[in-house]
PAKOL-593303 format. One line per field, with one value per residue (C-alpha): residue number from 0; residue in three letters; x, y, z. Coordinates in steps of 0.25 Angstrom, whole numbers, plus 5000, padded with zeros to 4 digits. Layout:
N
nr <- (NUM, ...)
rest <- (Ala, ...)
X <- (X, ...)
Y <- (Y, ...)
Z <- (Z, ...)
***
This chain:
401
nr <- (0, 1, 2, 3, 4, 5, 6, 7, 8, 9, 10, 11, 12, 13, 14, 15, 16, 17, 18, 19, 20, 21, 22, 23, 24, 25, 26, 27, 28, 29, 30, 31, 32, 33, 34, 35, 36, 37, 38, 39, 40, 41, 42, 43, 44, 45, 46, 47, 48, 49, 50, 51, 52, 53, 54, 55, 56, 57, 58, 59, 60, 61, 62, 63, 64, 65, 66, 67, 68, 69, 70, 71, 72, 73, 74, 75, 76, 77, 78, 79, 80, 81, 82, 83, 84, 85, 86, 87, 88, 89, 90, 91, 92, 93, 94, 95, 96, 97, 98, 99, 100, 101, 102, 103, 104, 105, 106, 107, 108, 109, 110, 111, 112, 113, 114, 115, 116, 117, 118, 119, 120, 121, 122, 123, 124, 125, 126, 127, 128, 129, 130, 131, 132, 133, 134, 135, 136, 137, 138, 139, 140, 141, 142, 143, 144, 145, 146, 147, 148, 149, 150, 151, 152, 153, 154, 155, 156, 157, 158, 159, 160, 161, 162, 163, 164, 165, 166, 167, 168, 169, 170, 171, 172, 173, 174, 175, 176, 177, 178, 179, 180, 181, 182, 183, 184, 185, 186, 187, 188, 189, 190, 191, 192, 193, 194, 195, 196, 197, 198, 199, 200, 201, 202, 203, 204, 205, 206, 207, 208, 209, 210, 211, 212, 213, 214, 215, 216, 217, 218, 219, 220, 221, 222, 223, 224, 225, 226, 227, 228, 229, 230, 231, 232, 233, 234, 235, 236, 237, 238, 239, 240, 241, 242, 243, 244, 245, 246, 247, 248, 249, 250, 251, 252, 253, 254, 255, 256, 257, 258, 259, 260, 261, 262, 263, 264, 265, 266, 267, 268, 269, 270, 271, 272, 273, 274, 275, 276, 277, 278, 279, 280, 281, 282, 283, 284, 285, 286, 287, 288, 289, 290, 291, 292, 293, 294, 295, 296, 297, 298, 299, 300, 301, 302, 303, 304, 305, 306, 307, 308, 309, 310, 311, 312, 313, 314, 315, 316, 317, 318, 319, 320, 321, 322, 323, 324, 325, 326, 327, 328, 329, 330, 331, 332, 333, 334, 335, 336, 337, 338, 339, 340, 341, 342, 343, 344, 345, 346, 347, 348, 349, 350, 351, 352, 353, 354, 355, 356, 357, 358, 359, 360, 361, 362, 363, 364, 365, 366, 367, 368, 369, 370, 371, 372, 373, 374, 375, 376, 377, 378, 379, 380, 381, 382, 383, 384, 385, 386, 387, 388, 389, 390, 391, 392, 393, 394, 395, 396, 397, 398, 399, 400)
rest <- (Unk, Unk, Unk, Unk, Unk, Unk, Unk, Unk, Unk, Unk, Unk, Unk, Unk, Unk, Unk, Unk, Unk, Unk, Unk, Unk, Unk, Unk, Unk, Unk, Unk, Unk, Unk, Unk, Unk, Unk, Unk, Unk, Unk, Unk, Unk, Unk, Unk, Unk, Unk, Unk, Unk, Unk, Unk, Unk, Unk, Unk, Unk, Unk, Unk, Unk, Unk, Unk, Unk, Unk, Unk, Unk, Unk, Unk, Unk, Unk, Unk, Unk, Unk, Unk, Unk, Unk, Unk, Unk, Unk, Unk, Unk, Unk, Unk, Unk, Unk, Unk, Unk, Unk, Unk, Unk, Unk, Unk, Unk, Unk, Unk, Unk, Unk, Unk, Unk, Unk, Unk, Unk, Unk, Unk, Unk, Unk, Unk, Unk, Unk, Unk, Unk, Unk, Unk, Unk, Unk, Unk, Unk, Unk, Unk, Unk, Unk, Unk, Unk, Unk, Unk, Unk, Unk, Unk, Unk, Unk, Unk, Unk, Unk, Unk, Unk, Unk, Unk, Unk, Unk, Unk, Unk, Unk, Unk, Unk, Unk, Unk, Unk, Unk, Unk, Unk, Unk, Unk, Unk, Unk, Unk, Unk, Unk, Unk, Unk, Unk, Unk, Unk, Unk, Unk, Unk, Unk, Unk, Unk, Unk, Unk, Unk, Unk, Unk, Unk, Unk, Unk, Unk, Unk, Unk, Unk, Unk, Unk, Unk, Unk, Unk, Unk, Unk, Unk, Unk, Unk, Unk, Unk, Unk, Unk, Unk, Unk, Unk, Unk, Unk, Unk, Unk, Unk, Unk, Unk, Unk, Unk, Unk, Unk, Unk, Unk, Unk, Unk, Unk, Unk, Unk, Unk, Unk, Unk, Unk, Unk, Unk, Unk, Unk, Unk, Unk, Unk, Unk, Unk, Unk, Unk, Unk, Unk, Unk, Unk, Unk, Unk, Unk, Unk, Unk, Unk, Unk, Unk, Unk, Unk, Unk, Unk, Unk, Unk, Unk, Unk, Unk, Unk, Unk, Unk, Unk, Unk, Unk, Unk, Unk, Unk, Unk, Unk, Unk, Unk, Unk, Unk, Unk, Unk, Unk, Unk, Unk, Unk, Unk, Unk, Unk, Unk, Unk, Unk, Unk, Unk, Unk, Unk, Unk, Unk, Unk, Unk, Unk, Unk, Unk, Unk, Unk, Unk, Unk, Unk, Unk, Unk, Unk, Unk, Unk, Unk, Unk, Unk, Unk, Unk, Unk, Unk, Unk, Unk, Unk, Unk, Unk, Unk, Unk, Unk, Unk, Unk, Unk, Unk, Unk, Unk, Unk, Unk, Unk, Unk, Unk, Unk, Unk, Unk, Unk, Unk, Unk, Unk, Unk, Unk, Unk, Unk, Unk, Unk, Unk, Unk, Unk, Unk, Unk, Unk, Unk, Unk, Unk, Unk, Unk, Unk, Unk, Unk, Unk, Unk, Unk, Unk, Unk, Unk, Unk, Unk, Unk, Unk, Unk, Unk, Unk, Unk, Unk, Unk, Unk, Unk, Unk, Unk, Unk, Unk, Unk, Unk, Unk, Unk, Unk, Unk, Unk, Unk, Unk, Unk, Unk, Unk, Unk, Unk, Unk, Unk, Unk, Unk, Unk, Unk, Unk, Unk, Unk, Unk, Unk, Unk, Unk, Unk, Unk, Unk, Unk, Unk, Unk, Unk, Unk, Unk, Unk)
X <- (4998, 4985, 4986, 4979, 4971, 4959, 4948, 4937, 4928, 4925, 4913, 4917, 4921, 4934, 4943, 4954, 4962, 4974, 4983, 4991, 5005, 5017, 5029, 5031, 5025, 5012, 5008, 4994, 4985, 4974, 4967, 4952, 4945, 4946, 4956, 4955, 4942, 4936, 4940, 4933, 4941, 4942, 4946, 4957, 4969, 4962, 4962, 4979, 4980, 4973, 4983, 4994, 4988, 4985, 5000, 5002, 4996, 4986, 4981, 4991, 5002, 5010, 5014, 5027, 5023, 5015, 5026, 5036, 5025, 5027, 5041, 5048, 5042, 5049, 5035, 5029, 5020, 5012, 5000, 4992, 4981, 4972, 4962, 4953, 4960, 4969, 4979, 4989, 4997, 5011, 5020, 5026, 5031, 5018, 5024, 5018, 5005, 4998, 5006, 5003, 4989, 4989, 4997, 4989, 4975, 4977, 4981, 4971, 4961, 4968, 4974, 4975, 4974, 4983, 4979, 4994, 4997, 4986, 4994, 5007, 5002, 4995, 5011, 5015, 5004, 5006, 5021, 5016, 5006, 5021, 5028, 5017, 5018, 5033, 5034, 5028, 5026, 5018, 5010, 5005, 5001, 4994, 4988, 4983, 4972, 4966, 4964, 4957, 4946, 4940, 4939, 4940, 4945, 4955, 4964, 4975, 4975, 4984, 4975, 4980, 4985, 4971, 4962, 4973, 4974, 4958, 4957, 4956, 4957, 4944, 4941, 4951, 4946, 4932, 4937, 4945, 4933, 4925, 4935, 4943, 4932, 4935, 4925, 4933, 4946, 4954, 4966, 4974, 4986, 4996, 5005, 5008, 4997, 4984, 4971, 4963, 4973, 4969, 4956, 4957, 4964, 4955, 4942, 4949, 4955, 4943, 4928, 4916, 4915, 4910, 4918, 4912, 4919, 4914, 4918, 4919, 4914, 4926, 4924, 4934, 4939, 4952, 4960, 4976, 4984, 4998, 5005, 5019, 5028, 5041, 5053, 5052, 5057, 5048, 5033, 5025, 5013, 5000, 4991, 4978, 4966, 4954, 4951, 4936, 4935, 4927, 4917, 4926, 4932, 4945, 4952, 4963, 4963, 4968, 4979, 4984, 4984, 4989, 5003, 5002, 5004, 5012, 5015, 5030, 5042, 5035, 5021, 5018, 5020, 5034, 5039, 5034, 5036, 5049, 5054, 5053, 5052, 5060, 5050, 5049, 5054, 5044, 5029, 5020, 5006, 4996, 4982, 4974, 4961, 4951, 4936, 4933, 4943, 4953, 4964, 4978, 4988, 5003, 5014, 5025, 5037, 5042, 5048, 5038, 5039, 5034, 5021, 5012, 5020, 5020, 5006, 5004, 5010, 5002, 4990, 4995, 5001, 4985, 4979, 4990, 4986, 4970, 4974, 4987, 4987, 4989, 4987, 5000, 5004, 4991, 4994, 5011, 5003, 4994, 5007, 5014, 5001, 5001, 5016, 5017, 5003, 5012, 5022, 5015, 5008, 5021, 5024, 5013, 5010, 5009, 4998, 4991, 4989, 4984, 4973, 4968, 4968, 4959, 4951, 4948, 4944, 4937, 4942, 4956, 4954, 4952, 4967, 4970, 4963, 4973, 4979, 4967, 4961, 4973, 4972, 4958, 4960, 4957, 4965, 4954, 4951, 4966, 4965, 4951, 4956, 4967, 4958, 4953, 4965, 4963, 4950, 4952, 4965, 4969, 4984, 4993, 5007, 5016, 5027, 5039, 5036)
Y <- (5300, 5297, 5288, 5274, 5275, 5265, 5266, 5256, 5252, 5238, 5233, 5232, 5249, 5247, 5257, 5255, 5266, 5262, 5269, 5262, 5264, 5257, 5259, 5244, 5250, 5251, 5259, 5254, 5258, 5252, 5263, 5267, 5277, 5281, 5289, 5301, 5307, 5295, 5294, 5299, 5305, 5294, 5284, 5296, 5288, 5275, 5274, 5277, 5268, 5257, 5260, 5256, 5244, 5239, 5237, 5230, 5217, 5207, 5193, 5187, 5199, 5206, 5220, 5215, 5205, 5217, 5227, 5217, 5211, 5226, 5231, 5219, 5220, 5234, 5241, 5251, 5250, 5261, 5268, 5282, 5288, 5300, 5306, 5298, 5287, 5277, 5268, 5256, 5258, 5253, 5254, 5242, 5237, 5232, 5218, 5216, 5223, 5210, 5210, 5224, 5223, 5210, 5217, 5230, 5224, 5214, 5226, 5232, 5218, 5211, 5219, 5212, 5224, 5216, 5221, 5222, 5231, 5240, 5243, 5243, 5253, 5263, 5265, 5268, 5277, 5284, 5287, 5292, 5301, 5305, 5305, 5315, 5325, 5325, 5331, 5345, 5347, 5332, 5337, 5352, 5344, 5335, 5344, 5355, 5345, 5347, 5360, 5360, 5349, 5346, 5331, 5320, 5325, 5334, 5324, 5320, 5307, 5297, 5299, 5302, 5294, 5293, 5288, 5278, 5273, 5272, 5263, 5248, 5235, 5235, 5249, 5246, 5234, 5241, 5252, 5243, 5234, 5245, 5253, 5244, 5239, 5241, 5250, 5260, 5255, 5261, 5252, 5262, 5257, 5266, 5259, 5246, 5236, 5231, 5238, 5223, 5217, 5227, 5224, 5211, 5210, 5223, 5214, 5200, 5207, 5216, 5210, 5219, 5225, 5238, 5248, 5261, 5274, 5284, 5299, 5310, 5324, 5335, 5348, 5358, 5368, 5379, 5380, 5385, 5380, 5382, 5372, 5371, 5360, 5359, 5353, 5358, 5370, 5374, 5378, 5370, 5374, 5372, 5380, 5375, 5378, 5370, 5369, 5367, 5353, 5357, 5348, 5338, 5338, 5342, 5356, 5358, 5373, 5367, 5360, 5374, 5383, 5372, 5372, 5386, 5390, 5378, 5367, 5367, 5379, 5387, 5389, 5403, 5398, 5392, 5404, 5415, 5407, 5399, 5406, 5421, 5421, 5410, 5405, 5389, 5378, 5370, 5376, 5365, 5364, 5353, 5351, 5338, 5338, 5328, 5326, 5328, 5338, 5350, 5358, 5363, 5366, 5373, 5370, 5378, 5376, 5388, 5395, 5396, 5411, 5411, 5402, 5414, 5422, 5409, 5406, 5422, 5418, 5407, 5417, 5428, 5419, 5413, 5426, 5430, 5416, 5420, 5432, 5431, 5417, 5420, 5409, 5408, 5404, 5395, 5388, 5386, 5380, 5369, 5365, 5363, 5354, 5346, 5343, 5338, 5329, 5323, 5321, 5314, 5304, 5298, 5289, 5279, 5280, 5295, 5292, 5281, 5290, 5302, 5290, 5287, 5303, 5304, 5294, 5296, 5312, 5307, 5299, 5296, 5299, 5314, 5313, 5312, 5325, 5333, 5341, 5345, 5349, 5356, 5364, 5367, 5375, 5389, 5402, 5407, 5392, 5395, 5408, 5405, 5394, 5403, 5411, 5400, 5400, 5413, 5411, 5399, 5390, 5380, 5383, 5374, 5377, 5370, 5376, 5375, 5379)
Z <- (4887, 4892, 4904, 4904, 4916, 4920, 4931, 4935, 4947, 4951, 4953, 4968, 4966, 4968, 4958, 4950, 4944, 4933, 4925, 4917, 4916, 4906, 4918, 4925, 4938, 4945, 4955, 4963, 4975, 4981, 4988, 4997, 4997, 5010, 5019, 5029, 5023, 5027, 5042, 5055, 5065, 5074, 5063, 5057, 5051, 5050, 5032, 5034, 5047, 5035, 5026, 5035, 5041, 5025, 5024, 5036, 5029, 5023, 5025, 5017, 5016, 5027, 5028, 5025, 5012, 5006, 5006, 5000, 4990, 4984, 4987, 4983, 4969, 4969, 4975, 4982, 4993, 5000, 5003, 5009, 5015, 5010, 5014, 5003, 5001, 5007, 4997, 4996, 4984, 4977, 4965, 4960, 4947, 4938, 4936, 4952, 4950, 4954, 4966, 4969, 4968, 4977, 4988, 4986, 4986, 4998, 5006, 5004, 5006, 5017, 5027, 5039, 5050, 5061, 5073, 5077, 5063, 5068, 5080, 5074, 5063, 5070, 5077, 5064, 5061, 5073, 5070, 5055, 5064, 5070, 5057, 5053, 5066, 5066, 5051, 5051, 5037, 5036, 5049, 5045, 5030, 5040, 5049, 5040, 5036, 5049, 5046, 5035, 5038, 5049, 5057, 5055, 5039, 5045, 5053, 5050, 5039, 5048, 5060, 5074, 5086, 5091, 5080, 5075, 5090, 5089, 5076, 5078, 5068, 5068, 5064, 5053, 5049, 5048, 5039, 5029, 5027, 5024, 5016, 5009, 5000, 4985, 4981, 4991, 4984, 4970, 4963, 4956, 4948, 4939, 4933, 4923, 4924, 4917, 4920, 4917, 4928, 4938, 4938, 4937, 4950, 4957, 4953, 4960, 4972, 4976, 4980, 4982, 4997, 4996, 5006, 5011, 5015, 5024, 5022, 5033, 5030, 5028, 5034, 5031, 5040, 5041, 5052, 5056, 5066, 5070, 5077, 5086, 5087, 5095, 5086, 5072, 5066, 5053, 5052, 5044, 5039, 5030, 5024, 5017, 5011, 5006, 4992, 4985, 4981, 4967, 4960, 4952, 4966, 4962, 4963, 4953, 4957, 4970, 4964, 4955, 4967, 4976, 4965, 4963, 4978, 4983, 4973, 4971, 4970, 4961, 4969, 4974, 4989, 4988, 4980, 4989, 5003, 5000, 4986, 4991, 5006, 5009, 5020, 5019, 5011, 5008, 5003, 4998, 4994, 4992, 4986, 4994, 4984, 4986, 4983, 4998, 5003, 4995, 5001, 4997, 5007, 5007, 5016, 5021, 5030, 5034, 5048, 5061, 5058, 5044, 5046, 5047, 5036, 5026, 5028, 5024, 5013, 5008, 5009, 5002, 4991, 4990, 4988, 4977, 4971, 4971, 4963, 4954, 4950, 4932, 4922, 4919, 4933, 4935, 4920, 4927, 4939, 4931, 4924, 4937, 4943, 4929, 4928, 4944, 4938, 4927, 4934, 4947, 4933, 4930, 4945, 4945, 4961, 4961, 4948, 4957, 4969, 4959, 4953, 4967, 4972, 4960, 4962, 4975, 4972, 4962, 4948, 4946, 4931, 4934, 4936, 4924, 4923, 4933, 4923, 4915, 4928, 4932, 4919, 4921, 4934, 4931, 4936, 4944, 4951, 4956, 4962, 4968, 4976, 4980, 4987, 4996, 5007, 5009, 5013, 5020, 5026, 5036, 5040, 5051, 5053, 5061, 5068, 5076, 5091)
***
């Protein structure tokens, strides 16, 4: 069945996105079009420090009043962080979508930026920075973006100690006045509600400020690194590679190859590194696509003695790849990518994040375009883009000392 979905802009440019759904349940996100890609070096951290501080309350809630306004009406209240976008979602049952949208729109109004939060907050940021560091696979999936773009894009999305010391209220204050306008803003809603309603309450709540956004330049680059540490006893590392952002700004050929060499049991890395030769446990692979930026990577976990031999491995299994990929296997690979789409469809916060990601990289109703695009993707596409690691990597391993 074809799904109900509706897109307007305001007047004032804020967006709403809205797929309707007969389950009791909603899922909704107020989200800005801003995040890492929009940071100078010096300000790095600062779109996720706001996120934080937007939960810490409003002129007429407190951090305490907005998490039991959602979670005592049997809801669910969070957000996160891109590099393109920064959001503050839940998922409650639709009887308290007015509620929802109260709590979710003040928060992203009225924050009240205490003086004594901010302090309070960057703590617990700098123990997330921590949390980060002392998990090696979280940190190597950190820092590989380092190696592939140059500052300020390349550091890390949570900031460091440094620049997180370095931001003040004021600076704060400045930003979210400037950013927190609503024609930088997307409501999107999946879930049991009335479209009329929606916007209804988005044209009351919301006045006309107009918000602008300033955008750093990328700069690619490829670089290795391998990396000690005392008190761990298995290497971790990545291997990455930049992928061609093409016109319609999307690279569904990036998704197939992606699967095809690290996308579950059956991908061509798992079988051959922990299937045959019994090298890792885990071998993972992701695509981060954007309209501004493209890579996959693969991760491994294997022994300090095997880093060089598994990242061999990698490379001999791209070249294979650039040459013996058949249809049949390309046509079992579009199937796998088209049943995990399905199934991400049915939850209502996984198909509200998928709106906004669209969005974001261009219009959330090419999502529901995904498995066309997917089918579209030609054989030779595949093994072209196979050929691109070989050329052309960043790699950063971390190992026991």
């Amino acid at each position: 069945m074809k799904p109900i979905f509706y897109k307007k802009i305001l007047k004032n440019g804020l967006t709403l996105l809205f797929e309707k759904r007969n389950k009791p349940v909603i899922s909704m996100a107020f989200a800005v079009r801003c995040g890492g890609i929009n940071e100078s070096l010096s300000d790095k951290g600062i779109s996720h420090f706001i996120e934080h501080l937007l939960y810490k309350g409003t002129k007429k809630r407190s951090a305490k009043k907005i998490a039991e306004e959602i979670e005592k009406n049997g809801g669910y209240l969070n957000g996160f962080t891109d590099e393109s976008l920064t959001a503050y979602y839940c998922k409650i049952p639709s009887k308290h979508f007015e509620l929802a949208f109260d709590v979710l729109s003040d928060m992203v109004k009225n924050p009240l930026f205490d003086e004594e939060e901010i302090k309070k907050e960057k703590q617990v940021i700098f123990e997330e920075i921590k949390m980060y560091q002392d998990n090696p696979m979280r940190y190597v999936l950190q820092e590989i973006h380092r190696f592939l773009y140059k500052q300020p894009f390349g550091e890390p999305l949570i900031g460091t100690e440094k620049t997180l010391t370095s931001i003040t209220r004021d600076k704060i204050l400045k930003r979210f006045q400037k950013i927190y306008c609503p024609n930088n803003m997307i409501l999107c809603i999946v879930g049991k509600a009335d479209f009329k309603e929606i916007l209804r309450l988005a044209e009351k709540n919301f006045g006309n400020q107009k918000g602008k956004i300033q955008k750093f330049k990328i700069m690619k680059k490829n670089a290795t690194r391998i990396e000690k540490r005392k008190g761990i006893d298995q290497a971790n590392l990545t291997f990455a590679y930049h992928v061609p952002i093409t016109k319609d700004r999307k690279n569904y050929a990036a998704f197939v190859l992606n699967t095809l060499m690290a996308g579950g049991l059956s991908s061509r890395l798992f079988q051959e590194i922990r299937e045959k030769r019994n090298l890792a446990y885990a071998v993972k692979g992701e695509s981060n696509i954007g309209k501004d930026f493209a890579y996959n990577l693969i991760y491994v976990g294997t022994k300090k003695e095997h880093v060089n031999l598994v990242k061999k491995i990698i490379l001999e299994e791209f070249k294979k790849a650039s040459q013996n990929i058949s249809e049949f296997e390309l046509a079992s690979v579009k199937e796998q990518i088209i049943g995990n789409y399905q199934i991400s469809t049915e939850d209502s916060q996984y198909q509200m994040v998928n709106l906004l990601l669209h969005e974001i990289n261009g219009n959330a109703k090419d999502f529901y375009n995904f498995e066309k695009n997917i089918l579209s993707v030609k054989l030779r596409e595949v093994k072209e883009l196979a050929k691109k690691p070989l050329k052309k990597y960043s790699f950063f391993a971390l190992i026991p000392r």
